[in-house]
C-alpha positions as CSV (number, residue, x, y, z in Angstrom):
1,X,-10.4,-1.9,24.3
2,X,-11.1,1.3,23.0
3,X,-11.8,2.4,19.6
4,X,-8.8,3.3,17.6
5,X,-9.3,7.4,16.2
6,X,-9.9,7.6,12.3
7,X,-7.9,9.8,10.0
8,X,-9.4,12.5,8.4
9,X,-9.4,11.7,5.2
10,X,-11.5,8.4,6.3
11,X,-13.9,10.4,8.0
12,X,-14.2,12.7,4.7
13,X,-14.3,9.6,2.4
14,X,-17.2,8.4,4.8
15,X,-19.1,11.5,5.1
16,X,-19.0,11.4,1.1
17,X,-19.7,7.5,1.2
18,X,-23.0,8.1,2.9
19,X,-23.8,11.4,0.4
20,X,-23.7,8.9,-2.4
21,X,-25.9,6.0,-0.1
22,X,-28.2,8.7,0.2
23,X,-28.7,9.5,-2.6
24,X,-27.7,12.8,-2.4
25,X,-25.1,12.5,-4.8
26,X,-26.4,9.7,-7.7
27,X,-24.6,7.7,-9.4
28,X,-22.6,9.8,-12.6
29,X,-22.5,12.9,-10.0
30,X,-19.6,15.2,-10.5
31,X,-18.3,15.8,-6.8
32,X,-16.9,19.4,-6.1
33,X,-13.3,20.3,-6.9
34,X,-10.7,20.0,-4.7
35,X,-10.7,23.3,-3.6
36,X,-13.9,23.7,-3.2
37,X,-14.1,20.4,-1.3
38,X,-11.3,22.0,1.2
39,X,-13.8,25.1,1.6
40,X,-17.0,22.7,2.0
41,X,-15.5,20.4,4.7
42,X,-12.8,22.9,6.1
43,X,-9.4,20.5,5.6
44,X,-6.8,20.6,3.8
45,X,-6.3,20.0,0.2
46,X,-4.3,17.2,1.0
47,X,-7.1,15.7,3.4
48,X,-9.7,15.5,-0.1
49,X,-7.2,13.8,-1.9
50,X,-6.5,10.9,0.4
51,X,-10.5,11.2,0.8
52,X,-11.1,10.4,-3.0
53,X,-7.9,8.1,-3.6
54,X,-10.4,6.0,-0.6
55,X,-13.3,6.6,-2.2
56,X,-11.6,4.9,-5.8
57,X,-10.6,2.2,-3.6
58,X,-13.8,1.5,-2.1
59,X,-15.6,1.7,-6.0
60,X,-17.5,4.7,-5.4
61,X,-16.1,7.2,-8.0
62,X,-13.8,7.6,-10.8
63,X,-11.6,10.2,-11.8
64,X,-11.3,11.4,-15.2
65,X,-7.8,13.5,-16.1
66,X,-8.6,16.8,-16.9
67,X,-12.3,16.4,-16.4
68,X,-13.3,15.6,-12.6
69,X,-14.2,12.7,-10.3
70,X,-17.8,10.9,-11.0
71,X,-20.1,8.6,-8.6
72,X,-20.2,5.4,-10.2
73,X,-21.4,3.1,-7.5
74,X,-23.2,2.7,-4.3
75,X,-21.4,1.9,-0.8
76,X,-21.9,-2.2,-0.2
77,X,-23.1,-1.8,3.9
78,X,-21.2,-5.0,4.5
79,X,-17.8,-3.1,3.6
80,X,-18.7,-0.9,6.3
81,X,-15.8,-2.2,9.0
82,X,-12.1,-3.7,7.6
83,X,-11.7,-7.0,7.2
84,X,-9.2,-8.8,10.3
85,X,-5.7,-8.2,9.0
86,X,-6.7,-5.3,6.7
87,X,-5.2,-1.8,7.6
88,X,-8.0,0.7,7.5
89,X,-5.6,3.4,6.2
């Protein structure tokens, strides 16, 4: 069976994911805006907020009203793949 395609937004969230496990964004990091996100990655605006609602999921970063979304932890390698029963969207 084949693979099933990933959104965007997951594909964003995991290029970010693996910024942060390589340290190439530490933990308290600001990430970019939004906009500038959009003009970084080329999607939409739309795309980098479904990409950092993930990453929150996933207990990467916070976001802070007003203020911007923070790295405050590191990607567990065993989260990599959904659990069975657990939509991946």
């Amino acid at each position: 069976m084949s693979e099933l395609p990933r959104y965007e937004y997951v594909k964003l969230a995991d290029a970010i994911a693996a910024d942060i496990s390589a340290g190439k964004l530490p933990q308290g990091a600001a990430l970019p805006g939004e906009r500038a996100m959009t003009d970084l990655y080329g999607v939409s605006i739309g795309t980098v907020r479904r990409a950092v609602v993930e990453l929150r999921k996933r207990g990467l970063v916070a976001t802070l009203p007003a203020k911007g979304t923070y790295v405050i932890g590191m990607p567990d390698p065993s989260s990599d793949a959904p659990e069975k029963g657990e939509p991946n969207d």
